[in-house]
N, C-alpha and C positions, 0 to 999 in steps of 0.2 A: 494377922492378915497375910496371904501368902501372894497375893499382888496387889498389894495396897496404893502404889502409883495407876495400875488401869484401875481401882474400883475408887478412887479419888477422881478420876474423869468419867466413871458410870454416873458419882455425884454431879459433877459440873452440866452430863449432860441432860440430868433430870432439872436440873434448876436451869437451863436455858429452856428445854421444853416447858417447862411453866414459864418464865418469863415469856415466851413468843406469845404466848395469850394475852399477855397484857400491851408489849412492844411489837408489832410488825415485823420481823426482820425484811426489813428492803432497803438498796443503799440512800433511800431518802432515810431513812431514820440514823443514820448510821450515826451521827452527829449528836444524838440522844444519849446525856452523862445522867449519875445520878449517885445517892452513896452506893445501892446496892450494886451498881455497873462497879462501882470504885474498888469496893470488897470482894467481888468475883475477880477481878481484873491482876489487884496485888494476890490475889493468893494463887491464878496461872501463871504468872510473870515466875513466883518463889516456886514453882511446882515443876515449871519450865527448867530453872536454875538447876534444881536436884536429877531433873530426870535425863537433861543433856548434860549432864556430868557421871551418869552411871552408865551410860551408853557411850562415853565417851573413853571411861574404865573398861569398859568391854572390848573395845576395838582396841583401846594403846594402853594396856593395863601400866608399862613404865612412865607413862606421860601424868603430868600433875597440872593440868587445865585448872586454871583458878575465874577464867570471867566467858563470856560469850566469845571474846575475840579469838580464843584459847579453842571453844567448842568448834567455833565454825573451819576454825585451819584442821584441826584434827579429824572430823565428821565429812568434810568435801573432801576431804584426802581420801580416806576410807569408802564413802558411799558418791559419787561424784552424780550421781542422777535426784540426788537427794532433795537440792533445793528444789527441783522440778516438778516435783509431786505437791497432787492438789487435792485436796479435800472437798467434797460437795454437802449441802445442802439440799436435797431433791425437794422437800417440800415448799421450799421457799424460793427455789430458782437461784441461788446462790453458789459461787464457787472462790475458792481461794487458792493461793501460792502463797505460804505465809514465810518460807522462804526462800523465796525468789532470789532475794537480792543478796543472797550471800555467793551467788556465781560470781556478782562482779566483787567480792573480796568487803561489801558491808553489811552490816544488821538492817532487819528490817524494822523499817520508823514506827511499827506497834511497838517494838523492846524499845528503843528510845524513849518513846513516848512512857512506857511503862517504867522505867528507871525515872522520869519525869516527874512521874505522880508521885512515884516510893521515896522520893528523895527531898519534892518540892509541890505538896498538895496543893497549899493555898495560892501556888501561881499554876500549877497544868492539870487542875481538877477537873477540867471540860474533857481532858483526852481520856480519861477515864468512864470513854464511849461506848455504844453496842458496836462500832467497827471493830472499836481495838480488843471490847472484848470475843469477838468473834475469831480476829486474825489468830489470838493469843490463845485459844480453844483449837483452833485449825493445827496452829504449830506445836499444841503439845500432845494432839490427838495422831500427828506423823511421825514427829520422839517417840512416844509410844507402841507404834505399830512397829517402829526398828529397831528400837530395845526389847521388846516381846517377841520376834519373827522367829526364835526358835523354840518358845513355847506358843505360838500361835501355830506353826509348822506340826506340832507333834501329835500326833494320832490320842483323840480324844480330847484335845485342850483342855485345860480347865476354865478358860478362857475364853469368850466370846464379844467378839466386835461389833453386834449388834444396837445402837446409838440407836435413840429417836428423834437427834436434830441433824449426827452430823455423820459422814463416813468416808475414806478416804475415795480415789477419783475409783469411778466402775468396773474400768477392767479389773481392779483388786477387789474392790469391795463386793460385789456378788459373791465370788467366789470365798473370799474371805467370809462371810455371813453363815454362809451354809456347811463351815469347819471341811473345806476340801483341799486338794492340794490346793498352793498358790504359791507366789513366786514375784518379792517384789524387784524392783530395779537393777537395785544393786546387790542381789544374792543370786545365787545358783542354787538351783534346784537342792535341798539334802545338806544346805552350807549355810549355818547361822555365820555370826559377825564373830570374825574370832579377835 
């Protein structure tokens, strides 16, 4: 597999498109756990782990980042518009900042939550919800898009952003869709993450 992390979230996002058939996505359901929410949920949490740690190698190749707290000093440093970026939902009226809260210096309460469940099921089984598997879909669908920008950037990708549940906020993602220039936040125009 020659991008096995984006075609590990083409998976993720073919099985939330079939799940919305059965679950609603609206934030009255958000609340809604289940095993399969639990088993999506732990395997973006461990997907999340890998993928902001290879992005994290890219930007500070001498740095040896061992947990989140590790990611988020190195990744604000480097992209500072980062946590700002929002992922939508068009079909279903939804939108997220799944890292928001790493401006003010903490994780956001889906990775808690998700360290929760991985660590202590039979007491925070409930949070292994369609919120948090949403938030946790959000935040590793914008890892992605920032660890891939300079193969999403290159004339012909092999690589297409094209999601049927989810894509990041408009002004990128049109443009992103249809493989043309773009340009997110925190790059310049011709300038991957060095």
């Amino acid at each position: 597999m020659h991008f096995p992390h984006w075609q590990f979230f083409e998976s993720v996002d073919e099985e939330l498109h079939s799940l919305s058939r059965t679950i609603e996505f609206c934030r009255e359901n958000f609340p809604v756990f289940s095993v399969d929410l639990s088993r999506l949920y732990l395997s973006l949490g461990s997907e999340i782990d890998v993928v902001a740690k290879l992005l994290c190698a890219r930007v500070a190749p001498s740095g040896t980042p061992k947990n989140i707290d590790d990611y988020r000093a190195i990744l604000t440093q480097r992209f500072p518009k980062f946590p700002e970026m929002r992922t939508e939902m068009p079909s279903h009226g939804l939108e997220f900042q799944p890292w928001l809260q790493w401006k003010t210096g903490t994780n956001p309460k889906w990775w808690r939550n998700y360290n929760d469940v991985k660590h202590e099921r039979n007491k925070y089984y409930q949070e292994a919800n369609l919120g948090n598997v949403l938030e946790s879909s959000a935040g590793l669908l914008l890892l992605l898009v920032y660890h891939h920008q300079p193969d999403l950037y290159a004339k012909n990708s092999a690589i297409c952003p094209d999601f049927k549940t989810m894509r990041i906020e408009r002004q990128y993602a049109h443009i992103l869709r249809w493989g043309c220039d773009y340009s997110l936040p925190d790059f310049e125009k011709n300038n991957d993450a060095k």
